[in-house]
N, CA, C and O atoms as a printed pandas DataFrame, in Angstrom:
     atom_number atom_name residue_name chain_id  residue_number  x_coord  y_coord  z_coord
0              1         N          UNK        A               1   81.853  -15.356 -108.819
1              2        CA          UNK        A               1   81.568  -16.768 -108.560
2              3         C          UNK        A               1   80.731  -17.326 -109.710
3              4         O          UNK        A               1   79.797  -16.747 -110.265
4              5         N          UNK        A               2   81.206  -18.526 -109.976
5              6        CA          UNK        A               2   79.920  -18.903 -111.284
6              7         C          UNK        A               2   78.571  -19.806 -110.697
7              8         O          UNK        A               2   78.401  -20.735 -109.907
8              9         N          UNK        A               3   77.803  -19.019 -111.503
9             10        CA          UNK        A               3   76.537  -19.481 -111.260
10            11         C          UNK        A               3   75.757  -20.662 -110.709
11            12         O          UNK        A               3   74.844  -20.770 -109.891
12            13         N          UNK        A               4   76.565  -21.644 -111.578
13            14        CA          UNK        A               4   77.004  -23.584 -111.095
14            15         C          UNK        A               4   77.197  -23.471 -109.497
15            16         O          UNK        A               4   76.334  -23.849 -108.705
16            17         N          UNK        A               5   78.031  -23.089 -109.242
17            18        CA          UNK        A               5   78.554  -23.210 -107.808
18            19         C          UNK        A               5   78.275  -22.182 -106.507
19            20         O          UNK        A               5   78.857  -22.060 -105.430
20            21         N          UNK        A               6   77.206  -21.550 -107.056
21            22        CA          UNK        A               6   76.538  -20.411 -106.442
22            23         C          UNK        A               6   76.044  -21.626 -105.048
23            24         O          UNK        A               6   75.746  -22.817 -105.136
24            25         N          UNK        A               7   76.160  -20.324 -103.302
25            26        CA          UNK        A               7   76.014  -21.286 -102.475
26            27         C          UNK        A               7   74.031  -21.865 -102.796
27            28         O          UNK        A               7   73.157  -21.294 -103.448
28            29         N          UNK        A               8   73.991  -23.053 -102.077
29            30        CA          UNK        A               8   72.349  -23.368 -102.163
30            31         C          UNK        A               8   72.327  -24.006 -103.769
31            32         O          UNK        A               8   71.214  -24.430 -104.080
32            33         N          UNK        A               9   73.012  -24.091 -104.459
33            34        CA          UNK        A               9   72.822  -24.542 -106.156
34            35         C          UNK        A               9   73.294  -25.873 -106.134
35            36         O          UNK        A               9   74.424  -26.136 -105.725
36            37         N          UNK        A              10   72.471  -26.770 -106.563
37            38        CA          UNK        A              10   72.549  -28.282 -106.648
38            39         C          UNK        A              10   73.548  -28.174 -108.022
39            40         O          UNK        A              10   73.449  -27.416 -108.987
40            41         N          UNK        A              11   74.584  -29.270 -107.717
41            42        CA          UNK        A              11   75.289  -29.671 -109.165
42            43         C          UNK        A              11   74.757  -30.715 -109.197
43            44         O          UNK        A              11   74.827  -31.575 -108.319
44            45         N          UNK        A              12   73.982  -30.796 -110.502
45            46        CA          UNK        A              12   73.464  -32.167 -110.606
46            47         C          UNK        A              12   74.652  -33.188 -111.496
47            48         O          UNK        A              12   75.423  -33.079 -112.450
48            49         N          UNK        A              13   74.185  -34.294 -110.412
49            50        CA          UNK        A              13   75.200  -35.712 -110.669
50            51         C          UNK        A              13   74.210  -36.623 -110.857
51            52         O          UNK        A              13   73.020  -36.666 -110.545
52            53         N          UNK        A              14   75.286  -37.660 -111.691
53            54        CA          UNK        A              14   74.608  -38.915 -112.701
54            55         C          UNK        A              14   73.763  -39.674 -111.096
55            56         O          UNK        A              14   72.785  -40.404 -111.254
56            57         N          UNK        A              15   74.222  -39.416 -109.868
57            58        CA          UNK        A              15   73.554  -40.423 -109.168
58            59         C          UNK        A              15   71.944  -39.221 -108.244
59            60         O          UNK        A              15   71.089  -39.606 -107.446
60            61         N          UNK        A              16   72.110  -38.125 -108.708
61            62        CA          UNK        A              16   71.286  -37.326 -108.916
62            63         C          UNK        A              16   69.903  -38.061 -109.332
63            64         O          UNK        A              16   68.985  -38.482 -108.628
64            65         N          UNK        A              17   70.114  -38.058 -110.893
65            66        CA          UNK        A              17   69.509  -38.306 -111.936
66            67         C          UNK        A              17   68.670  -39.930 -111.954
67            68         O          UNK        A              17   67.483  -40.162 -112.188
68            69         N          UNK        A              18   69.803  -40.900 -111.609
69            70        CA          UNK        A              18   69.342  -42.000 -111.601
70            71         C          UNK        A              18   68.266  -42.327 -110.071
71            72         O          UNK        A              18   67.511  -43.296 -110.004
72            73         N          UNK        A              19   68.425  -41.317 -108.987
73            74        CA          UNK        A              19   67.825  -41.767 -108.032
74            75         C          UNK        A              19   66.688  -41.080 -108.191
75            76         O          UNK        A              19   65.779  -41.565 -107.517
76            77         N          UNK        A              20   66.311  -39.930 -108.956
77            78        CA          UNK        A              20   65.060  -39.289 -109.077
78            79         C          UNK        A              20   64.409  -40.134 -110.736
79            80         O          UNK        A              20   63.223  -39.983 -111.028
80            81         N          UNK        A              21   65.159  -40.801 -111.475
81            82        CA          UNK        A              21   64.455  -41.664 -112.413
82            83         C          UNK        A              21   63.812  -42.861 -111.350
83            84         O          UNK        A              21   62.626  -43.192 -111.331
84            85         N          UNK        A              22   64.832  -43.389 -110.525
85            86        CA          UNK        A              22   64.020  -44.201 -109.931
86            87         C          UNK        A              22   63.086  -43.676 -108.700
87            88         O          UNK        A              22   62.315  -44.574 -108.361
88            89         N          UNK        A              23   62.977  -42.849 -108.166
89            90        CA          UNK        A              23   61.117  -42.309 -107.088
90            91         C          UNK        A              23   60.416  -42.310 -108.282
91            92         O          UNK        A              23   59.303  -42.832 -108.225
92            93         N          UNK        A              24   60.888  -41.722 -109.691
93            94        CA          UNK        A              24   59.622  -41.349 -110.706
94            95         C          UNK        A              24   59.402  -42.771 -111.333
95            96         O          UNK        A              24   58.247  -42.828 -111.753
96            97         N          UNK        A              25   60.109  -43.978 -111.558
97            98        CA          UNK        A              25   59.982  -45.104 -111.947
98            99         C          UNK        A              25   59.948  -45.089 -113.620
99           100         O          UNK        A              25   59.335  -45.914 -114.297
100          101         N          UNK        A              26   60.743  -43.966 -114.143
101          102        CA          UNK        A              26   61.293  -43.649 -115.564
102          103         C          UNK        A              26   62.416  -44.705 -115.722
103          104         O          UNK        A              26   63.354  -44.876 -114.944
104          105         N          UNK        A              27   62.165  -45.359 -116.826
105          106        CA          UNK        A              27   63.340  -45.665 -117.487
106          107         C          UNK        A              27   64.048  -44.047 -118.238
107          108         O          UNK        A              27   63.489  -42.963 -118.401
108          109         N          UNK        A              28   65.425  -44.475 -118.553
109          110        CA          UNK        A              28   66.174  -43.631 -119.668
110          111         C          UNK        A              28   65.134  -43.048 -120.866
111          112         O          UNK        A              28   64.845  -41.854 -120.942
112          113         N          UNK        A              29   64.810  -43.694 -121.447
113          114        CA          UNK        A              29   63.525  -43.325 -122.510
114          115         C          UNK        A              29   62.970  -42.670 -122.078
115          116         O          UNK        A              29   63.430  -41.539 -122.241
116          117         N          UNK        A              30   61.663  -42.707 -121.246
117          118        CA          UNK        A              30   60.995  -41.937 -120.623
118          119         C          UNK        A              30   61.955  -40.429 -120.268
119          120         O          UNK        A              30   61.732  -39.447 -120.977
120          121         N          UNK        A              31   62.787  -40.353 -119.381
121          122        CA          UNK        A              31   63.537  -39.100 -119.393
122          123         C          UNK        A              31   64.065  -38.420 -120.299
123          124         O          UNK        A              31   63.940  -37.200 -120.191
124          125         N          UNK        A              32   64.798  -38.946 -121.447
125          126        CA          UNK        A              32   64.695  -38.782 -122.698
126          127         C          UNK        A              32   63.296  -37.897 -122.963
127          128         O          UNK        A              32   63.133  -36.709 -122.687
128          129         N          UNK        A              33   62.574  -38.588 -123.424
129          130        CA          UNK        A              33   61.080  -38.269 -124.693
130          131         C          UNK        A              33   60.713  -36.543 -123.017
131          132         O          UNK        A              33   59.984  -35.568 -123.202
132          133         N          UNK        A              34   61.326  -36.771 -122.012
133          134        CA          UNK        A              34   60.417  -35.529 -121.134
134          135         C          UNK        A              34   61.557  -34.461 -121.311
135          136         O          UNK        A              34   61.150  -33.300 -121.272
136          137         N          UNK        A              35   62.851  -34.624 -121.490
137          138        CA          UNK        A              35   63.883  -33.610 -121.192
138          139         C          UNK        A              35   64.434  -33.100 -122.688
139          140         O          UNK        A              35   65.120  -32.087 -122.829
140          141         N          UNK        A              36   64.055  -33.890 -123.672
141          142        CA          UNK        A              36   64.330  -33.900 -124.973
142          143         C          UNK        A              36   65.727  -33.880 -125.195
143          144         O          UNK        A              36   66.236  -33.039 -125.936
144          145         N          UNK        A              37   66.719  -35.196 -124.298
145          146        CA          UNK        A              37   67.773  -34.829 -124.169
146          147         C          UNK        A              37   67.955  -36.339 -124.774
147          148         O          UNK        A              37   67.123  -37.145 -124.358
148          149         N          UNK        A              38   68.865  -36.801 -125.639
149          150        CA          UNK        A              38   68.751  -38.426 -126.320
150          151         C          UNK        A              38   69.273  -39.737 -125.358
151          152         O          UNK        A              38   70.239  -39.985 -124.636
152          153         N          UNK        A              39   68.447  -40.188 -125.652
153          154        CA          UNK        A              39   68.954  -41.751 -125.002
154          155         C          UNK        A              39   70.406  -41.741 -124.806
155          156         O          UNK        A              39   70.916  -41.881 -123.695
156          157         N          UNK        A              40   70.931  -41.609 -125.662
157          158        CA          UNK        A              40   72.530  -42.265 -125.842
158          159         C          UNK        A              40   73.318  -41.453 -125.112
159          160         O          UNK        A              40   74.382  -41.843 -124.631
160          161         N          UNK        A              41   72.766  -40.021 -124.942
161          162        CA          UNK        A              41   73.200  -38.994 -123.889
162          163         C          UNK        A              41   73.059  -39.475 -122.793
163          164         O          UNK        A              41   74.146  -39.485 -122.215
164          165         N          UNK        A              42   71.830  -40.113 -121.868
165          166        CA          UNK        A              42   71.443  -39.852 -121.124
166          167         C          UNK        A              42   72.843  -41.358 -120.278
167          168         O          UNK        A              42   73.507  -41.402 -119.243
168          169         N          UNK        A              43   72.647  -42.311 -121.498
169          170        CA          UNK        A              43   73.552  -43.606 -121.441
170          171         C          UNK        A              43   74.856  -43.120 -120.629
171          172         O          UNK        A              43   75.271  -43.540 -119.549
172          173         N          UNK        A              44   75.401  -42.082 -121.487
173          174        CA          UNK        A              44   76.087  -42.357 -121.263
174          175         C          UNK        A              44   76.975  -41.101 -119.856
175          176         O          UNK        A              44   78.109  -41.234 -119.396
176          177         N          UNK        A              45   76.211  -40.282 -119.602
177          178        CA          UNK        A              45   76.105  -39.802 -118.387
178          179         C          UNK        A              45   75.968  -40.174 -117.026
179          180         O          UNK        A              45   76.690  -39.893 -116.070
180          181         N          UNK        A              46   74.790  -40.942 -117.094
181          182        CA          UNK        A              46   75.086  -41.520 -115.823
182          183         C          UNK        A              46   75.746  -42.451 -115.226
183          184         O          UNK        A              46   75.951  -42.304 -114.021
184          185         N          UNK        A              47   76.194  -43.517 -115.830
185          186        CA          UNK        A              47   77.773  -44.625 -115.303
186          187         C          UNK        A              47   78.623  -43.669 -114.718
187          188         O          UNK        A              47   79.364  -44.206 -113.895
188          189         N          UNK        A              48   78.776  -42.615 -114.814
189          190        CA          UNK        A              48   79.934  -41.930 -114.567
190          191         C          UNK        A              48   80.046  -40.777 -113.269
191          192         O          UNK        A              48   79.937  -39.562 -113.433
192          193         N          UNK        A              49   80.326  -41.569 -111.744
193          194        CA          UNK        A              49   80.368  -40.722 -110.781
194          195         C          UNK        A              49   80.470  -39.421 -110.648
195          196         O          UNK        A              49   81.483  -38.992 -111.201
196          197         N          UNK        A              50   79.681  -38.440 -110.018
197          198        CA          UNK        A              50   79.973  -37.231 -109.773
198          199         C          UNK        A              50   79.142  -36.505 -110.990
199          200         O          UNK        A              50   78.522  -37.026 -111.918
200          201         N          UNK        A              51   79.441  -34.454 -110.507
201          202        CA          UNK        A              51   78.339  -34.162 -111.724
202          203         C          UNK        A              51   79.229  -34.524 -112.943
203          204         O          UNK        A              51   80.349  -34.830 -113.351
204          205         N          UNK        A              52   77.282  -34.143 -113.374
205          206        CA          UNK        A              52   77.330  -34.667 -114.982
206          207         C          UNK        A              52   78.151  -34.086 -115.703
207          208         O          UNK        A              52   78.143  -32.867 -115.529
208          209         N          UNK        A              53   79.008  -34.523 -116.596
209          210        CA          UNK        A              53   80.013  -33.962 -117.719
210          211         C          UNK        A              53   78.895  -33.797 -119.229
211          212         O          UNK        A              53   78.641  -34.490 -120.214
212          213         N          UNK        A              54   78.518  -32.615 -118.750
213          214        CA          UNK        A              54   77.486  -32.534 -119.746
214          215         C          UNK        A              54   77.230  -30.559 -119.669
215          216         O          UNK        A              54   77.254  -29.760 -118.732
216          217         N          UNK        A              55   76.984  -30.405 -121.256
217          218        CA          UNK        A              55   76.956  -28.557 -121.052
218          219         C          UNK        A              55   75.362  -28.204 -120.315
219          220         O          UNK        A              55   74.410  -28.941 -120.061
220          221         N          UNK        A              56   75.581  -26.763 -120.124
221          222        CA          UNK        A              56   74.798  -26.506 -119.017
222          223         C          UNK        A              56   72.872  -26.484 -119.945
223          224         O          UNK        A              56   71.763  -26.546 -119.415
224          225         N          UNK        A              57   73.131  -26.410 -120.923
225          226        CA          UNK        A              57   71.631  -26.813 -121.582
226          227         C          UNK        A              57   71.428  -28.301 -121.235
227          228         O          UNK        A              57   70.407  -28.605 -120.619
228          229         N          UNK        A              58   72.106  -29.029 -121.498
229          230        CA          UNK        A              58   71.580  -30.665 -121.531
230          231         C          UNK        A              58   71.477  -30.593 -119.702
231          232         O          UNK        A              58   70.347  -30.919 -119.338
232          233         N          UNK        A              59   72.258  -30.297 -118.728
233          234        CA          UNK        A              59   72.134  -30.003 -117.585
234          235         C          UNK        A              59   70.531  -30.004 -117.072
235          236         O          UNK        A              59   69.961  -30.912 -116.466
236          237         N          UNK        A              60   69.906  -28.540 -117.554
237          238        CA          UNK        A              60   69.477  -28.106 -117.397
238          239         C          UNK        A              60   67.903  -28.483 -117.901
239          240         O          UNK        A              60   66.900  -28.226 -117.236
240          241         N          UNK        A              61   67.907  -28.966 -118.860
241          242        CA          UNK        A              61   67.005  -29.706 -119.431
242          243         C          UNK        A              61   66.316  -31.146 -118.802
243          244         O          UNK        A              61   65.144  -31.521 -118.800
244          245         N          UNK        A              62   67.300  -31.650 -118.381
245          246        CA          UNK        A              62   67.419  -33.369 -117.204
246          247         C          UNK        A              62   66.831  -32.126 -115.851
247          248         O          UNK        A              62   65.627  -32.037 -115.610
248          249         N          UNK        A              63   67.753  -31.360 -115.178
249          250        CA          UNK        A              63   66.539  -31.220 -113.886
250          251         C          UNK        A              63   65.411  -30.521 -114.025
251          252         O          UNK        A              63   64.731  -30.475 -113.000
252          253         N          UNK        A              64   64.972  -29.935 -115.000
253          254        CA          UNK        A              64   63.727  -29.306 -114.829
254          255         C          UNK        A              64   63.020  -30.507 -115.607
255          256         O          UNK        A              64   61.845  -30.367 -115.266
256          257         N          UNK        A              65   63.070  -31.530 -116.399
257          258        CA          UNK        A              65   62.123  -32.271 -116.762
258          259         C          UNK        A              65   61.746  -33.237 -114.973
259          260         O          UNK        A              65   60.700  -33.497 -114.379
260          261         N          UNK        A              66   63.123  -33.482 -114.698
261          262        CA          UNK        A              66   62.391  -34.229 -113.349
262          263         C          UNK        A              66   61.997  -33.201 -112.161
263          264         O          UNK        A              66   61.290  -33.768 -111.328
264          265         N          UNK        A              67   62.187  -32.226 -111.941
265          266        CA          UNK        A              67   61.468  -31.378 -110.968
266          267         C          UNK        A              67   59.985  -31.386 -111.348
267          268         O          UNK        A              67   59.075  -31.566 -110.538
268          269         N          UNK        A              68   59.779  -31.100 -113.115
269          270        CA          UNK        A              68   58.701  -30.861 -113.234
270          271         C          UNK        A              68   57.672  -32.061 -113.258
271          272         O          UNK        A              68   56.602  -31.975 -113.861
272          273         N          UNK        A              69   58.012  -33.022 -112.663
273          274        CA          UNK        A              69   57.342  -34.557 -112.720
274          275         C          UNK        A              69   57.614  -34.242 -110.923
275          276         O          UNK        A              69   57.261  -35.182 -110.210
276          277         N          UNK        A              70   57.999  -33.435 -110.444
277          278        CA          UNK        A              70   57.958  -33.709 -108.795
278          279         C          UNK        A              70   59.324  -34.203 -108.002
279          280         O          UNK        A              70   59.581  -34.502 -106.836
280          281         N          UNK        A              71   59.999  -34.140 -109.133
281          282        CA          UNK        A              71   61.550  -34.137 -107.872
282          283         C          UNK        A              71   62.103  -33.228 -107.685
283          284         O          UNK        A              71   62.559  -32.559 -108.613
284          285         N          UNK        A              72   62.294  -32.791 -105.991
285          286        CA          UNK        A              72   63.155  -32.046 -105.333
286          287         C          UNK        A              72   64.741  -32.496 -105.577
287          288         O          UNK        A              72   65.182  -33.637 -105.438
288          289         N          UNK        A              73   65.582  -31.158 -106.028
289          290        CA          UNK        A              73   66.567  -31.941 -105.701
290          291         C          UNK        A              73   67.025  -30.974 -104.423
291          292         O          UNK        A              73   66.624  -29.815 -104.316
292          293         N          UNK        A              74   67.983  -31.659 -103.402
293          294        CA          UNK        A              74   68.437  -31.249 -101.785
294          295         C          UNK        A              74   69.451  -31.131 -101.771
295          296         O          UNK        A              74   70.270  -32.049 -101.813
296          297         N          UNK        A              75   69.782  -29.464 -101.682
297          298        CA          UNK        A              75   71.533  -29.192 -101.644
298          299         C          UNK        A              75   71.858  -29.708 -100.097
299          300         O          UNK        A              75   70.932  -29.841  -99.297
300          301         N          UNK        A              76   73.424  -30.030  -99.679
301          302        CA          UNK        A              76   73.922  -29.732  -99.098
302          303         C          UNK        A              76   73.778  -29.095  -97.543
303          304         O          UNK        A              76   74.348  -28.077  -97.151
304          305         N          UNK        A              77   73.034  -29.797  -96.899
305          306        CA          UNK        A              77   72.354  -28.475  -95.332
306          307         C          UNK        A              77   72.965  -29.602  -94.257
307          308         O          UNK        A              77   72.357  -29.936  -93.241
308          309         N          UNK        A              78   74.308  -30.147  -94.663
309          310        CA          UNK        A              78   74.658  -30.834  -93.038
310          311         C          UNK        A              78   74.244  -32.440  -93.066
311          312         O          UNK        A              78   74.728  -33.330  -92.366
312          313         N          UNK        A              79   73.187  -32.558  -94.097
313          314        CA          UNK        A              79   72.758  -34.022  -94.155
314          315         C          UNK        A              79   72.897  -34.884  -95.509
315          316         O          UNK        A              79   72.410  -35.978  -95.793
316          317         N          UNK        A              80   73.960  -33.777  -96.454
317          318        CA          UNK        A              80   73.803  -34.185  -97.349
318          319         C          UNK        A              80   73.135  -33.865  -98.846
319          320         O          UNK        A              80   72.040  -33.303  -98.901
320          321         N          UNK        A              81   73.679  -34.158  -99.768
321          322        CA          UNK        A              81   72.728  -33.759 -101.372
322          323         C          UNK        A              81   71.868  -34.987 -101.339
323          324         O          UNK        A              81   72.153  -36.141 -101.018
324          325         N          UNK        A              82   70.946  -34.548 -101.679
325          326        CA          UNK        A              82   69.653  -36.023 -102.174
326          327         C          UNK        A              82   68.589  -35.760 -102.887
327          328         O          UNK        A              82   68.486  -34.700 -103.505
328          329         N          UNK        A              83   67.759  -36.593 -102.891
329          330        CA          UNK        A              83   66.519  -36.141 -104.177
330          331         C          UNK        A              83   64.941  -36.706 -102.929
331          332         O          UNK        A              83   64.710  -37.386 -101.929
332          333         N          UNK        A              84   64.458  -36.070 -103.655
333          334        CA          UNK        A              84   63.033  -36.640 -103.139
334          335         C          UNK        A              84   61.516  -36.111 -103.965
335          336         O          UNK        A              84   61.559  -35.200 -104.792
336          337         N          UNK        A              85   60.170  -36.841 -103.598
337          338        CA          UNK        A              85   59.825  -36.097 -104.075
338          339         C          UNK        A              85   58.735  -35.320 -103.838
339          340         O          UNK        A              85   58.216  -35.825 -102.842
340          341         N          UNK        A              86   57.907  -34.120 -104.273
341          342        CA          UNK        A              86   57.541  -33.140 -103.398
342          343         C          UNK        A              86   56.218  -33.606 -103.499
343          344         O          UNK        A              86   55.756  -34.267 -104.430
344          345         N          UNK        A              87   55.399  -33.067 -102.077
345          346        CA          UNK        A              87   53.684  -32.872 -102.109
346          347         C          UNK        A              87   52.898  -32.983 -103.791
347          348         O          UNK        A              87   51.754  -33.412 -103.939
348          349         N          UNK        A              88   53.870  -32.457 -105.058
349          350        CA          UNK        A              88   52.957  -32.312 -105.496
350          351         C          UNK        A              88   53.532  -33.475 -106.467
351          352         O          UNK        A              88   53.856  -32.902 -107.507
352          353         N          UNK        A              89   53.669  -34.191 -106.524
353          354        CA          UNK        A              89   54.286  -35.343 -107.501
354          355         C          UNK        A              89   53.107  -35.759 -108.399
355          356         O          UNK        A              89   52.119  -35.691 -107.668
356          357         N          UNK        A              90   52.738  -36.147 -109.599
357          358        CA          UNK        A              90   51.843  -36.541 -110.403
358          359         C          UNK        A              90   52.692  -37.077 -111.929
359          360         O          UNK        A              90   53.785  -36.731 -112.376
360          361         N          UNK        A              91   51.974  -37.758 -112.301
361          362        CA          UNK        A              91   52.576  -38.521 -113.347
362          363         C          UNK        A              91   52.242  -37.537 -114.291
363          364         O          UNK        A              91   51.442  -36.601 -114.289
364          365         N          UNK        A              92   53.171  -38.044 -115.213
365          366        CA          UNK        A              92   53.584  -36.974 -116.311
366          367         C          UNK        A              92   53.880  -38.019 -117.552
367          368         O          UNK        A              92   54.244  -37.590 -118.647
């Protein structure tokens, strides 16, 4: 089984991304300058429903910069994928 699709493993999607930029109140820039992933990347990823069409570094780089600012992301348990964010949220 690949790793991506391992059960409990969030695929992160552009509406992922944009709903945990907005709890953190990041513009694109801001996620950018934290994930070190470029603006024009970030542009042009998220318009585009479903996960990100993006390799698994740039992936990977976008959710741990917003986990590490305090977003959960929520696989799949019956209610749904979603974002939120945790007890320990602090600006970054």
């Amino acid at each position: 089984m690949d790793e991506d699709n391992a059960p409990g493993t969030i695929v992160l999607t552009s509406e992922h991304v944009r709903a945990a930029r907005a709890l953190l109140r990041w513009d694109q820039k801001t996620l950018a300058e934290k994930s070190k992933v470029s603006v024009p990347t970030i542009k042009r990823l998220e318009p585009i429903s479903g996960p990100l069409k993006a390799n698994k570094v740039t992936r990977d780089a976008l959710q741990r910069a917003l986990e590490q600012a305090g977003v959960e992301f929520i696989p799949e348990n019956g209610g749904g994928v979603g974002v939120r964010l945790t007890h320990s949220y602090r600006k970054v």
